[in-house]
N, C-alpha and C positions, 0 to 999 in steps of 0.2 A: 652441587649447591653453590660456589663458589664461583662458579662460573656464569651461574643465573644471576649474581647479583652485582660483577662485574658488569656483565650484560645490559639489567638494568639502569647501573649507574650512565653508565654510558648513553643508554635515549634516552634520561630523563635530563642528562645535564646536553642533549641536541636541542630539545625542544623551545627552550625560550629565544635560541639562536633563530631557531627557524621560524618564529611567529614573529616575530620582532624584523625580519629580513626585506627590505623596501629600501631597490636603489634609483636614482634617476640617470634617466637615460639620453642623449642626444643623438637628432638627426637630422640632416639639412639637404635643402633638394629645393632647386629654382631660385635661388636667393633669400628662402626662408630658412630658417630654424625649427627645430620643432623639438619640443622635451617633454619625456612621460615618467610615468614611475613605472617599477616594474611591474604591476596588477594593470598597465595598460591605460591608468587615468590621467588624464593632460596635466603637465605644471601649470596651471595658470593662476600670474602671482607671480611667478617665479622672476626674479630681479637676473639682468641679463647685462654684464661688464665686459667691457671690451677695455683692452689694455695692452701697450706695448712691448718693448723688449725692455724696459725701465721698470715696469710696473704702474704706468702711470696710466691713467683711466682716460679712456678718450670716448667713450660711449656708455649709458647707462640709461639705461631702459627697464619694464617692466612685458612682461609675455601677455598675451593676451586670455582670455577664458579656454580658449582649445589647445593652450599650451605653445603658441607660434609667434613667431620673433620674424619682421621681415627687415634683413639686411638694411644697412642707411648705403644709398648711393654714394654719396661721397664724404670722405673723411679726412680730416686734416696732417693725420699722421698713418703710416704705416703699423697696421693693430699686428699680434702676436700670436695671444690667446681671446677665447671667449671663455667667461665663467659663468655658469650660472647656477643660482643658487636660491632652492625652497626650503620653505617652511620643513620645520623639524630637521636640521641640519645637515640637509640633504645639497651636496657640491659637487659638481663634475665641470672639466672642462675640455675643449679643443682646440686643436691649434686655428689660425686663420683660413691657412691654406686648404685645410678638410671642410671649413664650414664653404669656402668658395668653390670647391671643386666637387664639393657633396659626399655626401656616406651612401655607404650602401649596406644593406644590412647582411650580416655572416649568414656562417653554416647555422647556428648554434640559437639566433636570434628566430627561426622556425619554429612555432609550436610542435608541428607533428616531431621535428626532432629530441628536442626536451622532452617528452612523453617516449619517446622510445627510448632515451636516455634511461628517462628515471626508472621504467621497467624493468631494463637492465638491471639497473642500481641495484632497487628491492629485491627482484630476484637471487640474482649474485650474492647480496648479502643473505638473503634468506639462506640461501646455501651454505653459502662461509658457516656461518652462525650454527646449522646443523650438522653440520661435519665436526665442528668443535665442541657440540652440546654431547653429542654419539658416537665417540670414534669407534674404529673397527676395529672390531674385539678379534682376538689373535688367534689365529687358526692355528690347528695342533700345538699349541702353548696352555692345556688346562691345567687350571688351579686347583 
């Protein structure tokens, strides 16, 4: 019984982590920018700072409706970082050299992958969880 409500406690204090969980993401390719959240819906809105090795702000812009920022040709100073930052205090940034040279997206950034991940997950825990609810009661040891 003890065990079940260890158990318990345990997904009921994952759950509000995991409904509440929405990060923003960047990616850039041909001289644009491009930022989503993680359910795949564009930042747009999203305020877009460019700033140096100072911290001083050389570009400020906002994204457009599909979430996309296109590079300024030319700029007065050498930028550092880009930030940018939505609505519900959502901030991520890159360096310069990634937004010029482009991202490319991981292993991990695949749906089909994430789904074989997470299957895994549930599984493997599914398992853990009943090896520890049942353990293997002791051959030739009777009570």
């Amino acid at each position: 019984m003890k065990k079940w409500c260890v158990f318990l406690l345990f997904i009921i204090s994952l759950v509000p982590s995991v409904a509440r969980a929405h990060g923003l993401y960047l990616t850039s390719q041909d001289g644009k920018l491009f930022a989503h959240f993680s359910d795949r819906s564009p930042a747009s809105g999203a305020v877009v700072t460019v700033v140096n090795d100072d911290g001083i702000v050389i570009v400020r812009d906002t994204m457009d409706e599909k979430g996309t920022w296109v590079l300024p040709e030319i700029l007065e100073e050498e930028p550092k970082f880009v930030i940018v930052e939505a609505p519900g205090g959502h901030l991520t940034r890159l360096t310069w050299q990634e937004v010029v040279r482009g991202t490319t997206k991981g292993f991990f950034d695949l749906l089909s992958v994430r789904i074989v991940l997470g299957i895994t997950v549930l599984c493997g825990g599914g398992f853990i969880f009943k090896r520890l609810l049942n353990p293997k009661s002791q051959i030739g040891n009777p009570k």
